[in-house]
C-alpha positions in Angstrom: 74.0 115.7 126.1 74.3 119.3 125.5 74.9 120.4 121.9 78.2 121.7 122.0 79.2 118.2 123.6 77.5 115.9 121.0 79.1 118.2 117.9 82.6 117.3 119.8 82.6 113.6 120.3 80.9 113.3 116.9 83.5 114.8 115.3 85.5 112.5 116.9 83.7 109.5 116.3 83.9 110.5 112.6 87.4 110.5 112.7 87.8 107.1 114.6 85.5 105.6 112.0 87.2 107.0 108.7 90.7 105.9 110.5 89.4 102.4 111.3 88.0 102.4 107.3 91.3 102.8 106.1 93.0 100.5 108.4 90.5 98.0 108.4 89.8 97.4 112.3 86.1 96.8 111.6 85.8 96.5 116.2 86.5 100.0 116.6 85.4 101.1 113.2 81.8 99.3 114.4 81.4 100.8 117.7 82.4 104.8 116.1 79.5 104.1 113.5 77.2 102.7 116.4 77.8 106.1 117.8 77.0 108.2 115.0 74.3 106.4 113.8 73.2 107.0 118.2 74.1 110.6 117.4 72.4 111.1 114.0 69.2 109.7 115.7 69.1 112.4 118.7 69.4 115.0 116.4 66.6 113.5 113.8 64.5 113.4 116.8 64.9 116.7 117.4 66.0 118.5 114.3 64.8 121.8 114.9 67.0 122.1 117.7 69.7 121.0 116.2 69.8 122.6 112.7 72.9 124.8 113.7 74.5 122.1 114.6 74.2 120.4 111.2 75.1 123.5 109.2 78.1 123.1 111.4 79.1 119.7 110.7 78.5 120.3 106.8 81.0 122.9 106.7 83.8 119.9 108.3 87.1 119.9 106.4 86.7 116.0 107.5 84.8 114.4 104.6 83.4 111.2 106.9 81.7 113.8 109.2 80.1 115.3 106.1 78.6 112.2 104.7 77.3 110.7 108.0 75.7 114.1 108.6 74.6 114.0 104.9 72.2 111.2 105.6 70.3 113.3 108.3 70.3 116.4 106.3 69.0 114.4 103.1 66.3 112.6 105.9 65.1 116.1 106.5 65.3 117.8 103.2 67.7 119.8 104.4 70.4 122.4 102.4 69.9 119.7 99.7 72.5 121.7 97.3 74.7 122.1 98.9 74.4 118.4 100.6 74.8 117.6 97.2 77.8 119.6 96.2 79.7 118.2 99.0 78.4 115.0 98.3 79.6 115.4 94.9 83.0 117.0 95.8 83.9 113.8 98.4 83.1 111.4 95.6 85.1 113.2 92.6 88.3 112.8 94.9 90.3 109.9 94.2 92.8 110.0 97.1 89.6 109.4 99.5 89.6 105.6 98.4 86.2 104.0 99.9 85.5 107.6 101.7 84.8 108.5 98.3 82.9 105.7 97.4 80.7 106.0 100.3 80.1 109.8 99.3 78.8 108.2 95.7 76.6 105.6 97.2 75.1 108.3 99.9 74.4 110.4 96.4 72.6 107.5 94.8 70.1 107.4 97.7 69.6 111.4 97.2 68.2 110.3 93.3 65.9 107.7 95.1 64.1 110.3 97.5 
């Protein structure tokens, strides 16, 4: 899968995956984060190649995109700040609901590491 198609239908997965977490259709919900977790472990396989790409994705007004690309970047070591201010931003905003939670318990892993 070429780079510019993965960063498309991940972004996409995200989205179907935060929808699904709000709406609480855990089939579709399941299969989105089976596909990112897919996606997360082509580019941790290859990271070098795809560093780019995950600046990219960090800079994603959609805050589910940020924290499943969160995890590879804190896997990595990677822009750890500013994983961390996002991180930290996500989690500080109430209207994201369990979005926002997720951001908190991604952070908690960042203070085991």
């Amino acid at each position: 899968m070429r780079q510019e198609e993965l960063f498309k239908h991940y972004i996409e997965m995200a989205e179907i995956q935060m929808e699904c977490t709000y709406s609480g259709d855990y089939k579709k919900g399941n299969k989105a984060s089976d596909e990112l977790r897919k996606y997360n472990e082509i580019i941790e396989s290859n990271f070098q190649d795809y560093e780019q790409l995950v600046l990219e994705m960090l800079k994603s007004k959609n805050p589910n995109v940020i924290i499943w690309i969160a995890s590879v970047a804190i896997d990595k070591n990677f822009e750890m700040k500013s994983v961390v201010e996002k991180l930290k931003l996500i989690s500080a905003n109430k209207d994201l609901g369990i979005i926002g939670f997720n951001a908190a318990m991604l952070l908690k892993t960042i203070k085991q590491h």
